[in-house]
N, C-alpha and C positions, 0 to 999 in steps of 0.2 A: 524492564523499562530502560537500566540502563544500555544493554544493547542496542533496544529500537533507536535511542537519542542518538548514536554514534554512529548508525550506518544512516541515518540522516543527514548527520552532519558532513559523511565522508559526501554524499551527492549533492549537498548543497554549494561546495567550494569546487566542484569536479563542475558542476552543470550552468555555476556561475563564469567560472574563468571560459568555459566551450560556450557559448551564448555570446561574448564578446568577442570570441575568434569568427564565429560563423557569420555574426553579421560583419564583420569587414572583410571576411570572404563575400558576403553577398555585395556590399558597397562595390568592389572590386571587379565584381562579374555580374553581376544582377539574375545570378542564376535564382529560378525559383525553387529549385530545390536547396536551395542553402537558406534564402529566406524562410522557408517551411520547417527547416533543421532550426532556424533562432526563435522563431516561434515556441517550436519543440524545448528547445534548451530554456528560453524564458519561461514558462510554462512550467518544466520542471524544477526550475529555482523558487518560484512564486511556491511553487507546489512544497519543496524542503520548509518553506518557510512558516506557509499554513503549520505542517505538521510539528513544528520546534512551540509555534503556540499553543497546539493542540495541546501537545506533552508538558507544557507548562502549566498550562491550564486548568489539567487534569489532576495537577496535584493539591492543587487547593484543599484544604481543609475540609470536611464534612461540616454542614450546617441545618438551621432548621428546616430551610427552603432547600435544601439539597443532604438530607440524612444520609444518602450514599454514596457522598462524595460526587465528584464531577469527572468521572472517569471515561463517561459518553460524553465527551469534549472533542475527544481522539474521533469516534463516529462524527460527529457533525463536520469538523475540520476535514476529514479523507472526503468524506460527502460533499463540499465544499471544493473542495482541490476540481471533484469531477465536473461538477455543475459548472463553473465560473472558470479554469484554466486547461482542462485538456477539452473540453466542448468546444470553448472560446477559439482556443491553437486552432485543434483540428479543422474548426468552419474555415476559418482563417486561412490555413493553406490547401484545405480541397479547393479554396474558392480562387485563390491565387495561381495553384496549376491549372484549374479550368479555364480562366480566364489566359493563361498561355497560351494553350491547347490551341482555343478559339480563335483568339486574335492573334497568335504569333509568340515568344516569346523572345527575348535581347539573345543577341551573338555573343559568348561567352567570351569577353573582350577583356582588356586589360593586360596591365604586362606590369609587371615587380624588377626593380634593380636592388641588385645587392651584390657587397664584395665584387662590382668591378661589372656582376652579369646581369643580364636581362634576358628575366621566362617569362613564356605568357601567366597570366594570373587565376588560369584554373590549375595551376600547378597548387598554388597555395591552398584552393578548395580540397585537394587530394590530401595536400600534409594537414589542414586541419580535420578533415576528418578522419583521418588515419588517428590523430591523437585524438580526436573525440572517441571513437571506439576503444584506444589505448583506457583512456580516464573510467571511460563507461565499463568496461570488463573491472576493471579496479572495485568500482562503486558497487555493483554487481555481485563480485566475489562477499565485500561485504555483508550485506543483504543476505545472498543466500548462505554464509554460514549459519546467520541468526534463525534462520527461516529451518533449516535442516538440528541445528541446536531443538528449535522447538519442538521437528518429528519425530527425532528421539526420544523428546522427554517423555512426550506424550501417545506415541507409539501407532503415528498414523503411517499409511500404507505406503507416502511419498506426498509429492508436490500436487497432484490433485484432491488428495483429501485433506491436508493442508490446507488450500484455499479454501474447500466446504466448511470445513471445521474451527479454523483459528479465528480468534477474537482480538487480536495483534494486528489491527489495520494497519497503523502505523508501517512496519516491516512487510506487510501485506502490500502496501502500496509504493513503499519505495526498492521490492524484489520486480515488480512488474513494470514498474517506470524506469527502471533502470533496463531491464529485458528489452522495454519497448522501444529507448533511446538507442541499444546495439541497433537494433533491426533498422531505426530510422537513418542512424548512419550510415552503413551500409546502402539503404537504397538509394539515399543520397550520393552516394558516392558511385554505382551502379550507372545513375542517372547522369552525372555530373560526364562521367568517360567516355559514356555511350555516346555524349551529345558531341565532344569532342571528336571523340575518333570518326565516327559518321560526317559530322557538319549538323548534323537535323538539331537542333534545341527544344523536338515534342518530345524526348528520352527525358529530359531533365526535368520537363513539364509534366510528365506521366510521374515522374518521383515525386514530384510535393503532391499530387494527387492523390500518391498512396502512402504517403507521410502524416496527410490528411484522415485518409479513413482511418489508417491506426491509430493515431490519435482518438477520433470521435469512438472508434469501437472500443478502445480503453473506456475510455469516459463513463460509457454505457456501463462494463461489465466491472467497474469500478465501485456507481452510483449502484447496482443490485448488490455487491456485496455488502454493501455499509447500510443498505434498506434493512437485511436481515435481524443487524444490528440493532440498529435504532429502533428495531420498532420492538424488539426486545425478546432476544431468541434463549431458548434453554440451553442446556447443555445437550449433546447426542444424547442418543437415546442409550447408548450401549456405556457410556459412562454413566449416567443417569442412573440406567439399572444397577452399576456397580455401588454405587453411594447407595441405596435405596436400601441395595444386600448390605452394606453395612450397620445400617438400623437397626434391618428386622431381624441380626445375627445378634444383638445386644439383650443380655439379660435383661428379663423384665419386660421387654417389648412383646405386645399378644399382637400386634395387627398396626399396618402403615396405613391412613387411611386416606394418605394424599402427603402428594411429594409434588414440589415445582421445584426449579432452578431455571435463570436470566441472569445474563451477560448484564453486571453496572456498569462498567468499562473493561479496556484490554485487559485479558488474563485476571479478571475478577467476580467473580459468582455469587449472588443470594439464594439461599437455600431455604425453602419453607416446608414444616415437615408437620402433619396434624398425626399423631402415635397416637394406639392404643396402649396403655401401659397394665402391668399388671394390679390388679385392684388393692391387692396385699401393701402395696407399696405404701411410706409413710409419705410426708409431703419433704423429708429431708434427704430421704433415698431416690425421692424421684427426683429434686433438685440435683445428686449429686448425676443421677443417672443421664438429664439434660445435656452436662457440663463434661459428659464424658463422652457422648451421643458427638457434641460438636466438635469436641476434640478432634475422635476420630473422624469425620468428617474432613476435615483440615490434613490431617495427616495422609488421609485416603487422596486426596486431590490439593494441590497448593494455590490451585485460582481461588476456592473456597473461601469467602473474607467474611461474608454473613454469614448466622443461620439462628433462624426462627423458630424453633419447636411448639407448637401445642399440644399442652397432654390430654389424652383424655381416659378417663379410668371407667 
């Protein structure tokens, strides 16, 4: 948890300070792809922001109307980020480079004095986003330490079964917002040159348009992964089976006769187990047998927070 809150926080001060350079690059130039890039950067600050309450949120106390904690807070808030700020962006700037396209886009105009000189002022578009890519690889590198921390631990194949598998929205969301942010610079910047060195201002117009879709196609594969979640997914199946063999390896156990496990929040598991026990057992061996049952449980997997046994003899 405390990793997810840090690599948060690094995008939230990276995505704030580029948000305020991009749009006085756009003031300046009125290019649409720099408008489409503040969009993007606002979007992704709102987005830091959701997730810092998520993680707040989530730590509330367990109570009657929530026995396991509020740990699907982190779900609903990344679900949230998709629905309401990178949908929002993304319309937003497909809609604005379309509307270039069609009608025309501004002459990338403007001129900056300083120390004595005067450049035109898509010079400044280049140097901001040059630090925008600067910031964003930073934020980035963050992210995915945390993200690669996790495939170790848990000894998945790489960054695509990672995505299948982690229950770490949080870090889930701000390795791919951050990925998405390089890519949008970049064609922001792409767009911005092209329209330059040509004269034509459709290059610049075609980059918020594809600032746009990535945007909305985030959004999209954002809001499926946090579906899986919320609606309250087990553990794989291949861990699953490994907890399962740890039961049925315990003395005293004749027969598992149902096993579940679901994600309560990031990196946190309830675990329901109906055992057949052996009939010999007293009721104080099998108490201790329970107690030892979820132990190893716990010890076998560390998302493990619940677990339910019923006996039955």
């Amino acid at each position: 948890m405390a990793g997810s809150r840090g690599v948060v926080i690094a995008a939230l001060f990276a995505n704030g300070a580029i948000a305020i350079l991009k749009f006085f690059g756009y003031l300046l130039t009125q290019s649409p792809s720099m408008l489409s890039e503040t969009y993007h950067s606002i979007s992704d600050t709102g987005n830091q922001v959701f997730l810092l309450v998520g993680i707040r949120y989530s730590k509330k106390e367990s109570s009657r109307a929530h026995p396991f904690g509020y740990g699907k807070a982190q779900f609903f808030y990344s679900f949230l980020v998709s629905v309401l700020l990178f949908g929002i962006a993304g319309w937003e700037s497909l809609k604005h480079g379309y509307e270039a396209i069609v009608h025309g886009g501004h002459a990338l105009g403007g001129a900056v004095s300083a120390l004595g000189y005067t450049f035109p002022g898509w010079y400044v578009n280049v140097v901001i986003l040059l630090g925008a890519i600067g910031f964003e690889t930073y934020a980035l590198k963050k992210a995915n330490t945390e993200l690669v921390r996790q495939i170790r631990e848990y000894e998945w194949s790489g960054y695509r079964e990672a995505f299948r598998k982690t229950s770490d929205v949080t870090t889930l969301t701000a390795f791919t917002e951050d990925t998405i942010a390089l890519l949008g610079a970049a064609i922001a910047l792409v767009g911005v040159v092209l329209s330059e060195l040509t004269g034509n201002e459709v290059y610049d117009a075609i980059g918020a348009v594809c600032i746009g879709l990535l945007l909305m196609g985030f959004a999209v594969a954002l809001a499926w992964e946090n579906k899986r979640l919320l609606l309250g997914e087990s553990l794989p199946k291949d861990v699953e089976d490994r907890l399962r063999t740890v039961v049925k390896e315990h003395p005293g156990v004749v027969h598992v006769d149902a096993f579940r496990t679901v994600h309560v929040g990031p990196e946190e598991v309830l675990v329901t187990a109906d055992i057949s026990f052996d009939s010999d057992l007293g009721t104080e061996e099998l108490d201790d047998d329970i107690t030892q049952i979820e132990e190893k449980l716990r010890t076998e997997d560390d998302r493990v927070r619940h677990v339910y046994i019923e006996p039955e003899l």
